[in-house]
SEFINU-71337 format. One line per field, with one value per residue: residue number from 1; y, x, z of N, C-alpha, C, O in turn; chain. Coordinates in nm, 3 decimals, decimal comma. Example, Ala and Ser with C-alpha at 12.3 -4.5 7.8 and 13.67 -1.06 7.14 Angstrom:
nuza: 1 / 2
n.north: -0,569 / -0,225
n.east: 1,319 / 1,285
n.up: 0,780 / 0,708
ca.north: -0,450 / -0,106
ca.east: 1,230 / 1,367
ca.up: 0,780 / 0,714
c.north: -0,330 / 0,003
c.east: 1,320 / 1,290
c.up: 0,780 / 0,787
o.north: -0,332 / 0,114
o.east: 1,424 / 1,341
o.up: 0,846 / 0,804
miro: A / A
END
This chain:
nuza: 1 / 2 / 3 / 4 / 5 / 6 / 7 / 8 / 9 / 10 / 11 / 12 / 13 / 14 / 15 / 16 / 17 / 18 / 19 / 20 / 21 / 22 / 23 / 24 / 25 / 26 / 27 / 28 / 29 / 30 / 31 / 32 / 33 / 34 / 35 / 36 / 37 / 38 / 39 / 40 / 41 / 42 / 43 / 44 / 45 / 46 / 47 / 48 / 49 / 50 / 51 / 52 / 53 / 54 / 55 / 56 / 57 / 58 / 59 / 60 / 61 / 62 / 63 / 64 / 65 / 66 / 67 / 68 / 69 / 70 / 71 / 72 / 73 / 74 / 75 / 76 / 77 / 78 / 79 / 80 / 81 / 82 / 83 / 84 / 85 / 86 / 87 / 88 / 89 / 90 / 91
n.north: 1,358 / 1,418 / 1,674 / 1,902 / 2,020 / 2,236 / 2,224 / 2,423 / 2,554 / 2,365 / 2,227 / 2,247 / 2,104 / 2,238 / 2,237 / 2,235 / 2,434 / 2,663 / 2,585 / 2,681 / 2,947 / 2,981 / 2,975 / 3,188 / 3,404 / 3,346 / 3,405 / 3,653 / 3,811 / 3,760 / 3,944 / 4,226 / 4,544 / 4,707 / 4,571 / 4,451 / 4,734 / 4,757 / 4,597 / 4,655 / 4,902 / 4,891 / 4,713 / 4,682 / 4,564 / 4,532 / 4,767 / 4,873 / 4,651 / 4,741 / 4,996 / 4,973 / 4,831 / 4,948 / 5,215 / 5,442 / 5,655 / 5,542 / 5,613 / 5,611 / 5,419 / 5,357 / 5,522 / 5,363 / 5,135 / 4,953 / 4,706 / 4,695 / 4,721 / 4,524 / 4,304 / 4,389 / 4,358 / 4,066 / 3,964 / 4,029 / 3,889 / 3,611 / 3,639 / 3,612 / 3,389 / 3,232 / 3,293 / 3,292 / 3,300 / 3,518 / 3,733 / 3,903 / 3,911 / 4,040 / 4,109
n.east: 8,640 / 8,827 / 9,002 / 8,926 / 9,124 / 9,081 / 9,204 / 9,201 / 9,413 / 9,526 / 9,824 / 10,044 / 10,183 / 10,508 / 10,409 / 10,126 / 10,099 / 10,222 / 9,987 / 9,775 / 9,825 / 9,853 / 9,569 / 9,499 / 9,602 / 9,468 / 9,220 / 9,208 / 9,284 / 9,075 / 8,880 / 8,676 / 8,747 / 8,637 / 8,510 / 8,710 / 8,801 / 8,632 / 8,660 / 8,945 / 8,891 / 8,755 / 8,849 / 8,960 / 9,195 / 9,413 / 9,429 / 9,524 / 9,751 / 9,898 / 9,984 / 10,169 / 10,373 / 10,448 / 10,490 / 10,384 / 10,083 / 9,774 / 9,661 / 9,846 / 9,921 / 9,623 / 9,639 / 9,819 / 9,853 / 9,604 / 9,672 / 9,875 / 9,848 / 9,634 / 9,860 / 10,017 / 9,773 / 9,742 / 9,981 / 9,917 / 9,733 / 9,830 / 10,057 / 9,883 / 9,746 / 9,990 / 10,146 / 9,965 / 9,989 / 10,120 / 9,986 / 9,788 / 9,775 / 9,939 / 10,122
n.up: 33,129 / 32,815 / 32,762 / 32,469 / 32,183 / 31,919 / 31,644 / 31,425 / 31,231 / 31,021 / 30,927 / 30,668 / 30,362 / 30,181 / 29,885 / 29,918 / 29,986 / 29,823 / 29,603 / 29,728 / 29,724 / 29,431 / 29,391 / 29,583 / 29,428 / 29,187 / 29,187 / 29,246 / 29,063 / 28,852 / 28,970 / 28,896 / 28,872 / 28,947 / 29,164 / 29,321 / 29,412 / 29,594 / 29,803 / 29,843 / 29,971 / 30,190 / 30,360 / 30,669 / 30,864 / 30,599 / 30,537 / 30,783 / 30,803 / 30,575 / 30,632 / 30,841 / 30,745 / 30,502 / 30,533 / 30,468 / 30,335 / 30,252 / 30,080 / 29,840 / 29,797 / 29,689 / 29,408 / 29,277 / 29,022 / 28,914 / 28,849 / 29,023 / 29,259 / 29,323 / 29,336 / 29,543 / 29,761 / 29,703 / 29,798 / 30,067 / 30,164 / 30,116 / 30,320 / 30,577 / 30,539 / 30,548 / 30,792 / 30,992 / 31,276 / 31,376 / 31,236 / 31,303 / 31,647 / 31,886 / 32,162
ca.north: 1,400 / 1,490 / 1,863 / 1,863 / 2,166 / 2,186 / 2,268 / 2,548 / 2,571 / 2,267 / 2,194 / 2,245 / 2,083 / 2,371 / 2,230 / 2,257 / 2,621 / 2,683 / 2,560 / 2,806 / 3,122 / 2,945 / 3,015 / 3,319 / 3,491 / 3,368 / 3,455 / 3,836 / 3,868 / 3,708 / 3,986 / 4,327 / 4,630 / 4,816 / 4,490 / 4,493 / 4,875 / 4,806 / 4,514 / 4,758 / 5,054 / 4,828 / 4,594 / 4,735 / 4,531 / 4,521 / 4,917 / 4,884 / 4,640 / 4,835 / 5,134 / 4,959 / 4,767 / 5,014 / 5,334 / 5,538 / 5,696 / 5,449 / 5,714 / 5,673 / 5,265 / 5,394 / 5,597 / 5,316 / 5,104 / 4,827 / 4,538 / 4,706 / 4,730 / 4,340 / 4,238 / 4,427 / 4,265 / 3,930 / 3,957 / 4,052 / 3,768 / 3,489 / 3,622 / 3,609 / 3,261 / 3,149 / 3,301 / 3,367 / 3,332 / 3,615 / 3,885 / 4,012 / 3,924 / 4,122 / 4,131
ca.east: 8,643 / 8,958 / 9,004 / 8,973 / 9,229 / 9,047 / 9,331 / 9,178 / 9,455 / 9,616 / 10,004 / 10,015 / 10,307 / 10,480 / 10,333 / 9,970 / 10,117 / 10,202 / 9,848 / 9,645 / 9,896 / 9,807 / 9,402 / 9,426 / 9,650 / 9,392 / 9,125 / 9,210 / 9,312 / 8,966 / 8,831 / 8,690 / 8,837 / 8,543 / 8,486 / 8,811 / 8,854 / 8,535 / 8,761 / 9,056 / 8,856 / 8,679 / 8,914 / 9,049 / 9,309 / 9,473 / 9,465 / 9,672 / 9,859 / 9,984 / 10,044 / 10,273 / 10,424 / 10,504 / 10,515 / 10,329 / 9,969 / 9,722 / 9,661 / 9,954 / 9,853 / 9,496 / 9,691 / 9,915 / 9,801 / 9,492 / 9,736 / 9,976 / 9,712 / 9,620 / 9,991 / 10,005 / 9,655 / 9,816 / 10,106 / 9,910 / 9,645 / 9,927 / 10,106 / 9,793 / 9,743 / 10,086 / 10,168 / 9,813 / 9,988 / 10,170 / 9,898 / 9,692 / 9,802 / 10,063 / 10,149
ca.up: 32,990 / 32,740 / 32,726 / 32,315 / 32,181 / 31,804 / 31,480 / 31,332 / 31,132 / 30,969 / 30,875 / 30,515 / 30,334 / 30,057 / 29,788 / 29,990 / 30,018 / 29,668 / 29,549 / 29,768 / 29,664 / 29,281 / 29,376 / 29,571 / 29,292 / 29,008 / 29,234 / 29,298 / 28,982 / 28,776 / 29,005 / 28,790 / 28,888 / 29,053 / 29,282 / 29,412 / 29,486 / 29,734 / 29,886 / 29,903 / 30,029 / 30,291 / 30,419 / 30,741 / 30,864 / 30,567 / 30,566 / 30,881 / 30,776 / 30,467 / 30,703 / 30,933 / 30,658 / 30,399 / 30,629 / 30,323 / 30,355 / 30,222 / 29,926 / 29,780 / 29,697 / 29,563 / 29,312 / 29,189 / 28,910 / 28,990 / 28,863 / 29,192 / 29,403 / 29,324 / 29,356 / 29,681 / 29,804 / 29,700 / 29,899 / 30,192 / 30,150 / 30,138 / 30,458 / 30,625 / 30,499 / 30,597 / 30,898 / 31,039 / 31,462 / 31,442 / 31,177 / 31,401 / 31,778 / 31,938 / 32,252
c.north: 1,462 / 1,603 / 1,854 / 2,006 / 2,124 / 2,252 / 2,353 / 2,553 / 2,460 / 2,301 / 2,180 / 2,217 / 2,221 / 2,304 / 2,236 / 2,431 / 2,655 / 2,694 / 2,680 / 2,913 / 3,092 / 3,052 / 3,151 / 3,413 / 3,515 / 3,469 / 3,632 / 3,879 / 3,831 / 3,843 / 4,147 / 4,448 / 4,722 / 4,664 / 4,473 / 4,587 / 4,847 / 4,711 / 4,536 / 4,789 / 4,986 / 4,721 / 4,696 / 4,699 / 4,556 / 4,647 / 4,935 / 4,841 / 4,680 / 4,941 / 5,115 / 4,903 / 4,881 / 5,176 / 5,457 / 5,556 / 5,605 / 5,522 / 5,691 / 5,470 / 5,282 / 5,461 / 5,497 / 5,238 / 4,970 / 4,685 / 4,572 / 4,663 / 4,552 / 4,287 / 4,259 / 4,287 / 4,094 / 3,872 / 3,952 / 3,925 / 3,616 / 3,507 / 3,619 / 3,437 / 3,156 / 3,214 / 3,422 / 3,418 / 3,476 / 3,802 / 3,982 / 4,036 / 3,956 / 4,139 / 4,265
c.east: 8,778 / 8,892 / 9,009 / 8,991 / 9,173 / 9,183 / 9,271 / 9,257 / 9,567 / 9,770 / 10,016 / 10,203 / 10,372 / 10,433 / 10,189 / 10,000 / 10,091 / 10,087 / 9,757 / 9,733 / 9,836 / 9,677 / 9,395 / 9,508 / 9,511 / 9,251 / 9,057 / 9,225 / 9,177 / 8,879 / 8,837 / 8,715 / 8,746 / 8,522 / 8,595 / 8,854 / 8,739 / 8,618 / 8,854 / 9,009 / 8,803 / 8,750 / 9,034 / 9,180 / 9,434 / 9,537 / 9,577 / 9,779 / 10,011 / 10,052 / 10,172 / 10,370 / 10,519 / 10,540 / 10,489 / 10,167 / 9,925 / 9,666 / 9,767 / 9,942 / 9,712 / 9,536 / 9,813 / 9,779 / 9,691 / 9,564 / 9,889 / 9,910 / 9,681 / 9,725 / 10,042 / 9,931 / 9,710 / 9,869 / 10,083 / 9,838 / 9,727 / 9,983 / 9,994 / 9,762 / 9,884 / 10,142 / 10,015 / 9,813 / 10,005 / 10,109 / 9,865 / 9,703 / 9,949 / 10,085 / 10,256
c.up: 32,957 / 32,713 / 32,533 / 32,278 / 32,026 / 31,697 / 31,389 / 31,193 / 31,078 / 30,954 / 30,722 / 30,480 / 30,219 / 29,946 / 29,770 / 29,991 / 29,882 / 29,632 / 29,592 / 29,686 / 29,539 / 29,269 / 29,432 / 29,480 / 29,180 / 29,100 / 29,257 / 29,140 / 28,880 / 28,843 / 28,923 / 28,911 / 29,005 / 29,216 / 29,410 / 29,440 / 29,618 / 29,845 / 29,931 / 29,990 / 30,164 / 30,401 / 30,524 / 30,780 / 30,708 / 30,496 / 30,645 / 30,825 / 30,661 / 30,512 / 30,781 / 30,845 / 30,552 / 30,439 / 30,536 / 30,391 / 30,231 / 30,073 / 29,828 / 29,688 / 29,602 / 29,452 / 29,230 / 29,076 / 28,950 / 28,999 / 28,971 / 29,289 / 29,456 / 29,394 / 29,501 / 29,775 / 29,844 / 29,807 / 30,048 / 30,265 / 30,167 / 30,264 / 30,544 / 30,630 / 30,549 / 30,747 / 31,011 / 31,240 / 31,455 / 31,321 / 31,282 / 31,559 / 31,805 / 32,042 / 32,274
o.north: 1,536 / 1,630 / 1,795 / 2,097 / 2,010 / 2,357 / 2,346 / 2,556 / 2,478 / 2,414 / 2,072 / 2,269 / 2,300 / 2,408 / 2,241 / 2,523 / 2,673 / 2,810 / 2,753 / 2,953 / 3,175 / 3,151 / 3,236 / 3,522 / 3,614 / 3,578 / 3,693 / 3,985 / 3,919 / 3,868 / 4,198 / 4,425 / 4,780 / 4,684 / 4,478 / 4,576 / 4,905 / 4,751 / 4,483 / 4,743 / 5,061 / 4,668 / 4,756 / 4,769 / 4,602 / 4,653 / 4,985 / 4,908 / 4,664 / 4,984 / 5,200 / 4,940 / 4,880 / 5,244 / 5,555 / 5,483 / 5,586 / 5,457 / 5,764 / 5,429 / 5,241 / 5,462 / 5,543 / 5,272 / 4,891 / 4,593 / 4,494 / 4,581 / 4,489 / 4,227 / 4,171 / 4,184 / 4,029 / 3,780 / 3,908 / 3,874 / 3,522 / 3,410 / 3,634 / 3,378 / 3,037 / 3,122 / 3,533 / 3,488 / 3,553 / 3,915 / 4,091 / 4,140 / 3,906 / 4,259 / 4,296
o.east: 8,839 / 8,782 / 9,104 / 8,916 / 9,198 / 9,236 / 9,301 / 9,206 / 9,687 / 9,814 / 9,983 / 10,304 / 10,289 / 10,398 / 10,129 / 9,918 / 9,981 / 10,050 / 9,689 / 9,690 / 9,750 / 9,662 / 9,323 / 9,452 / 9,466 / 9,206 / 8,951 / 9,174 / 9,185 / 8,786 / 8,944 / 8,698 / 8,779 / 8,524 / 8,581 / 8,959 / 8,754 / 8,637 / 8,891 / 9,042 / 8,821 / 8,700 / 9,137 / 9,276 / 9,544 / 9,640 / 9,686 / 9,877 / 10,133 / 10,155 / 10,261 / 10,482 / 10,642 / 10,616 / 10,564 / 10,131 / 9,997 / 9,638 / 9,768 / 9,952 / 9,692 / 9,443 / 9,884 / 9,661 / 9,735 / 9,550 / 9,982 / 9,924 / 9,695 / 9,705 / 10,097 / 9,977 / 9,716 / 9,835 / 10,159 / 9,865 / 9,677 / 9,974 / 10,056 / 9,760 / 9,877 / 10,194 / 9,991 / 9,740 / 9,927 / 10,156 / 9,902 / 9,661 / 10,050 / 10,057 / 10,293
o.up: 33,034 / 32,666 / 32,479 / 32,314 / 31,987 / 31,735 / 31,270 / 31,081 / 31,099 / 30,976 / 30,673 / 30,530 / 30,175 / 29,890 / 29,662 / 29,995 / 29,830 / 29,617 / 29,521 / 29,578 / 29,512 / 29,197 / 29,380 / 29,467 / 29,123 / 29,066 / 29,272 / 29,104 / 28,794 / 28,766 / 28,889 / 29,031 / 29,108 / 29,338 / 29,532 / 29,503 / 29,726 / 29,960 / 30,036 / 30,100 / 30,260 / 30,500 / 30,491 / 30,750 / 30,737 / 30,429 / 30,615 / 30,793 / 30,659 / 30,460 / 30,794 / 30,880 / 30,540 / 30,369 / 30,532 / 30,483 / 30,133 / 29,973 / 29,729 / 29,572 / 29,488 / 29,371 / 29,141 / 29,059 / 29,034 / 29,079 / 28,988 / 29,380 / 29,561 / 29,500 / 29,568 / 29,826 / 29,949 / 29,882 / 30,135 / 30,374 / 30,229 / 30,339 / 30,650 / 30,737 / 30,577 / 30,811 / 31,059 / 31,309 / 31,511 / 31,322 / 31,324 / 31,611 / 31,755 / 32,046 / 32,388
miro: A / A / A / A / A / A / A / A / A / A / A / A / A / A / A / A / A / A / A / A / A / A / A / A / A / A / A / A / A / A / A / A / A / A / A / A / A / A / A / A / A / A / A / A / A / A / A / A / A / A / A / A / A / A / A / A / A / A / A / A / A / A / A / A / A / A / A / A / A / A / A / A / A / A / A / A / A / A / A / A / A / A / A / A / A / A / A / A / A / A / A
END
């Protein structure tokens, strides 16, 4: 039997890129204001990754404005999406 190595994560051309950033932009942003503070407040990694990222206490983003907070979120949601090897594993 072939050893089968499965592709989890496809080869997306940039215009396959583009398109998703398109949906998860509209997506976060179609989202009402109380739904996405529980998605903030709850979403650990991307607690960390704001901490290591922006080197600010995670208070200091709950106190900006919800369409920051989103734009943040966004930002974090696409690098996640485009460079998903090197998010979370670290050697």
């Amino acid at each position: 039997m072939e050893k089968v190595i499965p592709d989890v994560y496809r080869k997306y051309t940039p215009y396959e890129y583009q398109r998703e950033f398109e949906r998860i932009e509209k997506e976060i942003k179609q989202m009402d204001d109380v739904d996405f503070e529980i998605i903030v407040n709850t979403d650990i990694p991307f607690k960390i990754g704001y901490l290591e990222s922006w080197k600010r206490p995670f208070s200091d983003l709950l106190q900006q404005l919800i369409s920051t907070q989103k734009q943040v979120y966004i930002g974090w949601l696409e690098n996640i999406f485009m460079f998903h090897n090197s998010m979370f594993q670290r050697n």
